[in-house]
N, C-alpha and C positions, 0 to 999 in steps of 0.2 A: 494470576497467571492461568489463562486458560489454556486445556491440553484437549486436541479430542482425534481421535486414531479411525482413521479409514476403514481399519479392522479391530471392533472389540474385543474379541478371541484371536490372538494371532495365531498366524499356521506352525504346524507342527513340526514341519521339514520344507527343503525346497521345493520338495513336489508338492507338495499339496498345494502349497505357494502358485508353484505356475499351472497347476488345475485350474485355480476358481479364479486367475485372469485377472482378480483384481490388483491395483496398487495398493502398497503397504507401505504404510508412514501415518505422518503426525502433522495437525496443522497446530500450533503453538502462538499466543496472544501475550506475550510475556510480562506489559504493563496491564494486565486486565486487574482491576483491586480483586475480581474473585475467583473460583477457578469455573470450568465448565458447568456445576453444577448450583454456581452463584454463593459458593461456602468462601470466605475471607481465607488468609494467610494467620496463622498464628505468628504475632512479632514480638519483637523483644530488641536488645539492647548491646550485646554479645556477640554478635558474628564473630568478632577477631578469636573468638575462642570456639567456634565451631570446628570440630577435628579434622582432618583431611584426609583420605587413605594414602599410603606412602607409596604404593605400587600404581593407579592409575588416578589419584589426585581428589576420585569423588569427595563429596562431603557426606560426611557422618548424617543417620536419617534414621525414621520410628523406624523404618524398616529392618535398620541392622543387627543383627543380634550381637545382646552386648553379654560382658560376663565382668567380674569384679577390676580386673586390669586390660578386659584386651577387648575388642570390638572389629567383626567381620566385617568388610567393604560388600555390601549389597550389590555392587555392580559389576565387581571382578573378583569375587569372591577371598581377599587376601585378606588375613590375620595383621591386626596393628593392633599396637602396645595402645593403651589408655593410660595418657599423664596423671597423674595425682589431683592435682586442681580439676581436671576433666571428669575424675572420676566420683569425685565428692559431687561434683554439680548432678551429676546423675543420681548420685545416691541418694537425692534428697527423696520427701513425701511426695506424693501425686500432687498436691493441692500446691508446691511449689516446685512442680518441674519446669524445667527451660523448656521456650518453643519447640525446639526440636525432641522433645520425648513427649510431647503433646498432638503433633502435627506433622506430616510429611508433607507440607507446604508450609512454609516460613518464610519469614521476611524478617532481617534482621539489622539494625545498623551495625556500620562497620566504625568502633573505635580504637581507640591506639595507635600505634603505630601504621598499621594495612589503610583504615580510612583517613587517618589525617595526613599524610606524606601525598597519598592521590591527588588530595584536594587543595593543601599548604601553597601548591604555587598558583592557582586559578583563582582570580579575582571572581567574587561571590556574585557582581551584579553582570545581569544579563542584557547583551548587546543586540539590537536589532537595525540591519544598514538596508535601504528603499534604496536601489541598483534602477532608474529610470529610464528608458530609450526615449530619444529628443525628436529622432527621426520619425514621427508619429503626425499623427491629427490631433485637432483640439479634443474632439470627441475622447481618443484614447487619455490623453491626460488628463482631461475632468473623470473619468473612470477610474485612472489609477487615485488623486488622489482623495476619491470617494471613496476609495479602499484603504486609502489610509489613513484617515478619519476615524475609520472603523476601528483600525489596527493599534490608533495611538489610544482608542478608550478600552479596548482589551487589555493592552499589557499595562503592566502591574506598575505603581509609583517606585520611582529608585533607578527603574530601567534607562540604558541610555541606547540613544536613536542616534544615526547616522544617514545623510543624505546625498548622495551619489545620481549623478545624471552621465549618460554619454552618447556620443553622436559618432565626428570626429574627432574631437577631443572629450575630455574626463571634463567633468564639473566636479568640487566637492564645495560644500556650504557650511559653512560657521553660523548657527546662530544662535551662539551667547551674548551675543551681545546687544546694543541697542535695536541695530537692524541688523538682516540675515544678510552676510558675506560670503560671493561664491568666488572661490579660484578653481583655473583652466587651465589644463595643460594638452597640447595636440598628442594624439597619436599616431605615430608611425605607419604610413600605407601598406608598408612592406611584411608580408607575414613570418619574416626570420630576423625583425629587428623587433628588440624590447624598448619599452617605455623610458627614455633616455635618463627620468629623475624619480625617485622613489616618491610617495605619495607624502610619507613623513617627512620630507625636505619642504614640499609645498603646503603641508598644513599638519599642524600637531595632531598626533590623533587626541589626545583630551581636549583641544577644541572643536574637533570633526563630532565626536560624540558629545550629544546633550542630554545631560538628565532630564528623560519626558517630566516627570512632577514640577520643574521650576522653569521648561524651556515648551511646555504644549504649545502655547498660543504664539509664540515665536516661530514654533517649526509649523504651525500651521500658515504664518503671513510666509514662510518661506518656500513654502508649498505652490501659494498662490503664484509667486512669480515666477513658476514656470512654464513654461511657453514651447513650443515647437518649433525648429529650429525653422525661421521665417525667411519673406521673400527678401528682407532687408541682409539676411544672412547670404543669401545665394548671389546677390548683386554686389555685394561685401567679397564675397571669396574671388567672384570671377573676376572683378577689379583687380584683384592680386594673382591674378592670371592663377588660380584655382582652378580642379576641375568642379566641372557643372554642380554635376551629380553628389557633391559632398554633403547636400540637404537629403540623401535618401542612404547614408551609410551608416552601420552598426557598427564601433569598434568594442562590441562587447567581450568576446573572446579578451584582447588586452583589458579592460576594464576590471573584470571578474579578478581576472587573474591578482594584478597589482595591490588588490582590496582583498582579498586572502591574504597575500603577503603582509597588506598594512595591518591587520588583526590578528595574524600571528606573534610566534613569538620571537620572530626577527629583530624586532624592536621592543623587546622587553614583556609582548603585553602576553597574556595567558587567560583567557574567557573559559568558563565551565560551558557558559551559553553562548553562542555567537552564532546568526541566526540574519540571512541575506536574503531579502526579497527581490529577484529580478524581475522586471514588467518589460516585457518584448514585445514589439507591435511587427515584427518581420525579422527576418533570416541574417545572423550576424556577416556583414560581407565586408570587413575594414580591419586591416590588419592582419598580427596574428591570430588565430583560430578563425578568419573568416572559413564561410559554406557556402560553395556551388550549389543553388536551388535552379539552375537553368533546364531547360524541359530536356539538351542536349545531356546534361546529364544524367538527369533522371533516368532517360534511355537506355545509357550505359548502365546502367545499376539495374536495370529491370530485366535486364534482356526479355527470356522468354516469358509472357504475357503471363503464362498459368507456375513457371517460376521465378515470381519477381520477388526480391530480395529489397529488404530494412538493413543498411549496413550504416554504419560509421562511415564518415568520409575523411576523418583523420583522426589522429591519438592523443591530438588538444586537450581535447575536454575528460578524456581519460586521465589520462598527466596531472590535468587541474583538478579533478575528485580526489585524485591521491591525494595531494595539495593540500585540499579542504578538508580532509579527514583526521592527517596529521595534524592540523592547525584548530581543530576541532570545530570546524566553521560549518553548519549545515545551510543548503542552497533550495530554496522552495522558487522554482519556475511556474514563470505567470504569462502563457502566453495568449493577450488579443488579438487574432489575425486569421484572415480566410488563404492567406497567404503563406506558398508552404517557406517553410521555418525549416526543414528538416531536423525535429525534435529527436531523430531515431540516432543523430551525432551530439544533443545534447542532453537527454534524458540521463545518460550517469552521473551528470552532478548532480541532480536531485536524489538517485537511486541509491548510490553508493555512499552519500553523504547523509542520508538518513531524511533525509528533504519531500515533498511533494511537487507534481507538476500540474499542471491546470491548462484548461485549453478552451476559450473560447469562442467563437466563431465570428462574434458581435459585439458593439459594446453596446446593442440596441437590448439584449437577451441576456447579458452577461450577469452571474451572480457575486461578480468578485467582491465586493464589498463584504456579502454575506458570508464566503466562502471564508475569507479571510479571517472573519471577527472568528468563527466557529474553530478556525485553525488554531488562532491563541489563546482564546477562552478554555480551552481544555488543559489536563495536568499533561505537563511531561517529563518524558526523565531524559538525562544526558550525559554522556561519557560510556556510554553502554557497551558492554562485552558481556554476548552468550557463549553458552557453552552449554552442548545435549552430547548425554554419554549415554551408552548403552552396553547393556551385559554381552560376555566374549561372546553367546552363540550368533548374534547379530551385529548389524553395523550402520552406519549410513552411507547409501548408495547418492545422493543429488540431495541439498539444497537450494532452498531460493527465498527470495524477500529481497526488501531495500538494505542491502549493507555492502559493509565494505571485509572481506576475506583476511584476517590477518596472514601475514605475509610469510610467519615463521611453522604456527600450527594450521594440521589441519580440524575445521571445523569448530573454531574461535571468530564468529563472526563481533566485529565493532559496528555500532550502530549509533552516530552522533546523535540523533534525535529519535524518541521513542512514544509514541502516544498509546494512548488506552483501546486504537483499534487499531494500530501495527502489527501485522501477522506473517508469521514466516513459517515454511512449508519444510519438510523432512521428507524424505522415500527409503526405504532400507532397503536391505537384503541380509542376505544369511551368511555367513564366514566359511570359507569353506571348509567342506566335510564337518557340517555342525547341524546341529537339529536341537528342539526341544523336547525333553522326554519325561515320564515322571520321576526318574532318577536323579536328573540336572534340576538346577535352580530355575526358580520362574524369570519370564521376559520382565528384565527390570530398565525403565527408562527416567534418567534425572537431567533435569535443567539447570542450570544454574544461569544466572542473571545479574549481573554488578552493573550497579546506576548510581548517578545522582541526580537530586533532588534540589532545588532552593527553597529555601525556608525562608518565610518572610519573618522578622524579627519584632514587626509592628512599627509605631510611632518612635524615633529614636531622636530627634528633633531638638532635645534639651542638652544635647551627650553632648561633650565639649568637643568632642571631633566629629561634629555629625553631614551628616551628606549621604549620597545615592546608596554609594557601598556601604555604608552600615546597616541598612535596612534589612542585610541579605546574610544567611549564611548556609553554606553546603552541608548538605549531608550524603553522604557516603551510604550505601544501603547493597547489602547482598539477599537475593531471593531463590531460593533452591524449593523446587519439585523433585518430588521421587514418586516414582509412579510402577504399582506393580501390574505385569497384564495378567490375565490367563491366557494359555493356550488350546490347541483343541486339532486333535487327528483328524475330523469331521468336517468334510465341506459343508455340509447344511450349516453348522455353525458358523462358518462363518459368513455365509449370506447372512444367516438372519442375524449377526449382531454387524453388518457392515452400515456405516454413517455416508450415505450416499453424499450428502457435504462436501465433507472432506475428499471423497473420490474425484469428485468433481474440481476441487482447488488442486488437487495435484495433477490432474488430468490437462487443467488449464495452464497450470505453470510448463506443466510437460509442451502444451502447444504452442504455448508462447515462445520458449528456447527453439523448440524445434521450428518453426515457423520462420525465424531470424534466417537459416540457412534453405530452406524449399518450403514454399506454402503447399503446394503440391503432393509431395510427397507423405507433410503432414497432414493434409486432408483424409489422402489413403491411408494411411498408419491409425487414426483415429477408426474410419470406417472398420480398417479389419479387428482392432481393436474390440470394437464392440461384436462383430461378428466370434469374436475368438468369446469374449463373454458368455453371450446366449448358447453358445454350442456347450461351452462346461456344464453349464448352466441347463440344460436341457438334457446332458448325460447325467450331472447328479440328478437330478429328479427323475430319472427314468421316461420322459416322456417320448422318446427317440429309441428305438432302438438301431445299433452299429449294423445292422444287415441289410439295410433296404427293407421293404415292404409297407414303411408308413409316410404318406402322402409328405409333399410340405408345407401342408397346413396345417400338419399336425404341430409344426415346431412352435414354440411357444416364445413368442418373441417378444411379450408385454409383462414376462415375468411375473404370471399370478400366481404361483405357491410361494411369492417370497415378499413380500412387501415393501421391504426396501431396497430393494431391486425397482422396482415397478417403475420410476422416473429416470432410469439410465438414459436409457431409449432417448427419451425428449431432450433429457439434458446435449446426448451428443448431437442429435438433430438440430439442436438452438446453436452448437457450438462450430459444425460447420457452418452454417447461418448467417452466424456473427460477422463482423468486420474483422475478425482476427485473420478469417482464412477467407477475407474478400479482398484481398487488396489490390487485384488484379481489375475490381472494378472503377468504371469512370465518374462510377457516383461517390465514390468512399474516396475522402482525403487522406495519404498518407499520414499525416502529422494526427490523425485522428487514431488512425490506428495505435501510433505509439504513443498516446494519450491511454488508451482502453488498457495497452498491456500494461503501462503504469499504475494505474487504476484497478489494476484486477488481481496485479500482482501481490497488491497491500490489503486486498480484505480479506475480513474475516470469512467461514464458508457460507453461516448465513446470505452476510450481505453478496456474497457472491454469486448465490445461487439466483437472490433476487435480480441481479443484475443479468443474469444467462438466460434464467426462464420465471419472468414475471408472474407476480400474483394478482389475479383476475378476479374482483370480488361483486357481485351483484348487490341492487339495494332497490326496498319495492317502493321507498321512498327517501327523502335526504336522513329521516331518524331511523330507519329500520334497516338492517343489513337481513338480504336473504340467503344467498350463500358464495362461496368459495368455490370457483372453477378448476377445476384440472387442465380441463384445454383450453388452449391457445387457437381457438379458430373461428370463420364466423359462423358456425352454431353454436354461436351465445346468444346471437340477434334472435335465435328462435324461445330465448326466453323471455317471459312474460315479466319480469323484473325493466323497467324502465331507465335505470343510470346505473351505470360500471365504473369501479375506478380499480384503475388499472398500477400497480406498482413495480416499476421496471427500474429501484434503486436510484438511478441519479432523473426520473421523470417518475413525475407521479400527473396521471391523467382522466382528469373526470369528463364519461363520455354519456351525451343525454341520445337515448334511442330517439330515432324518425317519427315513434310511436307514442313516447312519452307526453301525458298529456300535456294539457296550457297551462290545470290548475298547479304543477310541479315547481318553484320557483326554480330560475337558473340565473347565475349560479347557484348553488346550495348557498342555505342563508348562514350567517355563520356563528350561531348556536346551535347546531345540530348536530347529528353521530358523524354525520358523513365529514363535516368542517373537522370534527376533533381528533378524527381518526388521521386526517389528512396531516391537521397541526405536528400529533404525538411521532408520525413518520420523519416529518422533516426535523422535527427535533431531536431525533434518534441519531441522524444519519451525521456522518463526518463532513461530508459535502451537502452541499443545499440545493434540493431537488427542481428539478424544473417544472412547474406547475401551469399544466393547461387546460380550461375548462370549454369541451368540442359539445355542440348542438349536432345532431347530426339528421336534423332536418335543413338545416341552412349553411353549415360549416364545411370545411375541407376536412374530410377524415381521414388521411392518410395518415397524419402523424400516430393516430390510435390503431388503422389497420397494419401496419409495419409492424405491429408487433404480436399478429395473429400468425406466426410462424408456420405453425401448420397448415397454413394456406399456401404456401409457397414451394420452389422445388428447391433443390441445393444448387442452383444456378443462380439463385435470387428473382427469378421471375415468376411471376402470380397466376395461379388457377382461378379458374371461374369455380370450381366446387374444392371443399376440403377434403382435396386424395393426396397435399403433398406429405405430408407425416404419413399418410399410410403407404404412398408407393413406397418411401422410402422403407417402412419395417418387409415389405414383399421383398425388397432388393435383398436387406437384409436376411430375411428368411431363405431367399435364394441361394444365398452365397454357404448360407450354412449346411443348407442340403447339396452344395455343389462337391462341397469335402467329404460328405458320407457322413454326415454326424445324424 
């Protein structure tokens, strides 16, 4: 579990708080095996006997001070009794303490009664069901099921698969048997009528599901015979006085829906794992939860130009996350298409359901295959419920991340699916009329984390009752952080221990919400934002004074007495930049947009930053790296280094200068630093980068210059010299001398 805080030293009171402008909070990795500083969890075996505070619930931690019968709550400071059994366990030697007087990071399984009851009713083997749209090209279906080739050699033997197609009507396919059997049932045109027959009436679900181990090459010939819905189908409906159009309808909306239902536990079933791949090749419009994508509507949603609005067009798909959260079903959208989808009415069943979205433009470019394998080659946990508490003088002001809110507390997020770079974001504030002082206890901050895990049991083959489900068994696992800060009266302090990072993920999650309701207005909120920055920021350092008399060039707007400070600047200039707060242009696709805030909302700060404001690395040849750029513009062309590659997280781009001799090979050969450097990136990442290698004596360079920011104005339109990063710090500078700072 990694923890890393905005602010190292937190502020001392509210004012000093709204002096230094920054945001305060936590960005949190909960499945990370380490914490931030790459140190493991101390685990053990006991959780069920880990103590509780009886006043606000924390759990017992190295931090709390303990005495022979009683033990203080580190987070609300209240006195609890110490059982007998509890207290022995503590009293042992050093050499055999329990994780928790070892460690203020622990991971523990949960037995007895707390982890077995959780798990007692969830069959152990995990479910994965391919949700296909028919309404497609050949091209889109030889893509999907190249990804799912990929996807049946990822998961695990034991697992079982489920295959689902829809157009007009549902497909589902049986194939256990000799050959693959699909039954059809039509779906209702009408968006306020349901599926007239439950899915379990027209096909058992233990023969819908096939154990991938004994049924691979069966689901792979029943792969093959799918097809897109052809002209023989279209001359077929209209014989049947059909309408035309029924070869270009999604009734995915009803589809989704009824396959939740069938995997829940309506009908008996109870999955730890249950795990829905949709592949959309355009906009659901059949049925219920169809989507108006007409440009008439779009219109309407947009109105004014500079405040165009990302809304929901109905409470479907809301409805349906719910659905899929209770039924513990998480939903990973896969959309091929240049065609808008309006993803911004269907992105919360991926978000809320603990899911991922994917958005591809092509199936000429597309990485689904590789995306895919990477998705389920990695560990994950499932059934997940966080919870982050915090000592009385603070609180949390806003979270965010892919989850779903429980319903009764606040600040118990459920999180169906949990991977090792899932990140979710905290911002606090202060309680009122509260402060930290030396008299009060330190800023104390705890996680806790309940998950499970599958364990695979190994070869079980000879067991007289053997099969899929025996392979597997749950394990129950609680993981608590306790994390003490310091404080600090001192604004210098807290510049200098702020994690620009983190500033940056919260700052984005902030523009992302606010975005949803005014791009606009979020634009200026950010701009004065950073103007409010450099002014605090320019009074603690004294290089201003409050009277007039020093120019405003004196104001110091690139933050050089503070170092990590020094990238704000850039960072917000990338960020009006971005597509987040372009959507008013006619070059940026909606659906791309709500692709990025998906995308941006799940990483870590690292991978986020990379993704805001790329790393520009020079090489004087394909094995020599020369160095690491700071700027984003084209005065790099004026270095004498020959090849750049460029790392902008989901594109990694190798660029050969105009200059670069003949004797250079291109592309780079692929034993070299520059090849390995390249490999170790895309290996790194969650997603599979898109990889371009530009000549730019004879190639199109835009895709490389697009991402020289500082060449550009906050309009999105391009300078012939590198002044737009800098008018924009004048403006900046402007505004701060406009207030008298």
């Amino acid at each position: 579990m990694a923890v890393r805080a905005s602010l190292g030293c937190f502020p001392s009171d509210p004012a000093l708080h709204a002096s230094c402008a920054m945001p305060w909070g936590v960005a949190v990795t909960p499945f990370s095996a380490v914490d931030e500083r790459g140190s493991p969890p101390a685990t053990g075996d006991e959780g069920h006997l880990l103590p509780r505070c009886q006043s606000c619930f924390a759990y017992f931690s190295l931090l709390c001070p303990l005495d022979r019968w009683s033990w203080t709550c580190t987070v609300c400071g209240a006195e609890n009794e110490m059982p007998a059994d509890a207290a022995a366990r503590y009293a042992r030697d050093g050499a055999h303490d329990p994780p928790e007087m070892r460690s203020a990071f622990v991971d523990l399984l949960l037995q007895g009664e707390e982890g077995e009851e959780e798990v007692a009713a969830a069959a152990p083997t995990p479910v994965y069901v391919a949700v296909i749209d028919l309404s497609s090209s050949e091209e889109f279906l030889e893509l999907v099921k190249s990804a799912l080739q990929a996807a049946l050699e990822a998961l695990s033997p034991g697992s079982l698969f489920g295959l689902l197609t829809f157009s007009s009507k549902i497909g589902l396919y049986d194939v256990q048997g000799p050959i693959p059997i699909v039954k059809n049932v039509f779906i209702p045109p009408d968006s306020d009528v349901a599926l007239p027959i439950d899915l379990e009436d027209i096909m058992p679900l233990c023969s819908f599901l096939a154990p991938i181990d004994t049924c691979k090459d069966r689901i792979t010939e029943a792969l093959e015979t799918i097809k897109p819905i052809s002209s023989w189908d279209i001359a077929a409906n209209a014989a049947e006085g059909q309408d035309h159009v029924l070869h270009h309808t999604r009734g995915f909306g009803v589809a989704l829906d009824v396959l939740v239902n069938y995997l829940g536990s309506e009908y008996g079933n109870s999955f730890e794992l249950a795990r829905i791949f949709a592949f959309l090749s355009g906009p659901p419009n059949y049925g219920a939860g169809k989507l108006d994508t007409s440009e008439e509507q779009n219109a309407g949603k947009a109105g004014d130009a500079d405040h165009i609005l990302l809304q929901d067009q109905t409470n479907f798909y809301k409805n349906l996350a719910t659905s899929a959260v209770q039924a513990g079903v998480c939903v990973d959208l896969f959309a091929i298409t240049n065609e808008h989808t309006d993803l911004t009415s269907l992105k919360v069943l991926s978000v809320e359901s603990g899911g991922s979205l994917f958005l591809y433009s092509s199936t000429d470019e597309s990485t689904l295959p590789q995306d895919i394998y990477k998705m389920l080659s990695r560990p994950y946990a499932f059934g997940c419920v966080m919870r982050l508490r915090t000592s009385s003088q603070f609180k949390i002001a806003d979270s965010y991340g892919h989850f779903f809110p429980d319903p009764q507390y606040t600040h118990v997020q459920h999180i169906n699916c949990c991977d090792s770079f899932a990140t979710y974001s905290y911002d606090f504030e202060f309680e009122k009329d509260s402060q930290f002082s030396r008299k009060s206890s330190p800023p104390i901050l705890q996680i806790a984390f309940k998950y499970t895990v599958l364990v695979h049991n190994g070869d079980t083959s000879d067991a007289s009752n053997s099969g899929s489900r025996s392979k597997y068994s749950l394990e129950r696992r609680l993981r608590v952080r306790t994390i003490q800060y310091n404080s600090t009266a001192n604004i210098w302090d807290l510049y200098d221990f702020v994690d620009p990072d983190v500033v940056l993920t919260i700052l984005v999650h902030q523009v992302i919400l606010s975005s949803l309701s005014d791009v606009l207005e979020t634009r200026l909120w950010l701009q004065d934002w950073l103007v409010a920055v450099v002014a605090q920021y320019n009074k603690a350092y004294k290089n201003v004074t409050s009277g007039g008399g020093t120019g405003m060039y004196d104001i110091d707007v690139n933050f050089s007495h503070c170092s990590q400070l020094q990238h704000l600047s850039r960072f917000v200039f990338a960020v009006l930049l971005s597509p987040l707060l372009q959507v008013n242009s006619e070059y940026i696709h909606p659906d791309y947009v709500t692709y990025l805030q998906c995308l941006f909302s799940a990483l870590e700060p690292a991978s986020l930053r990379q993704a805001i404001w790329p790393t520009l690395i020079s090489y004087s040849s394909p094995d020599v790296e020369a160095e690491v750029h700071q700027s984003l513009s084209r005065t790099v062309f004026t270095s004498e280094s020959p090849i750049f590659l460029l790392d902008a997280y989901k594109d990694l781009l190798v660029y050969y200068s105009p200059t670069a001799s003949s004797e250079i090979p291109f592309p780079p050969p692929r034993d070299c630093l520059l090849r390995s450097t390249i490999d170790r990136l895309k290996q790194e990442r969650n997603i599979t980068p898109k990889l371009m290698f530009i000549q730019g004596a004879r190639d199109d360079t835009t895709e490389f210059e697009k991402y020289l920011v500082e060449d550009q104005t906050l309009d999105g339109s391009w300078l012939s010299s590198s002044t737009g990063f800098s008018s924009f710090l004048d403006e900046v500078r402007s505004k701060v001398a406009e207030h008298g700072i």
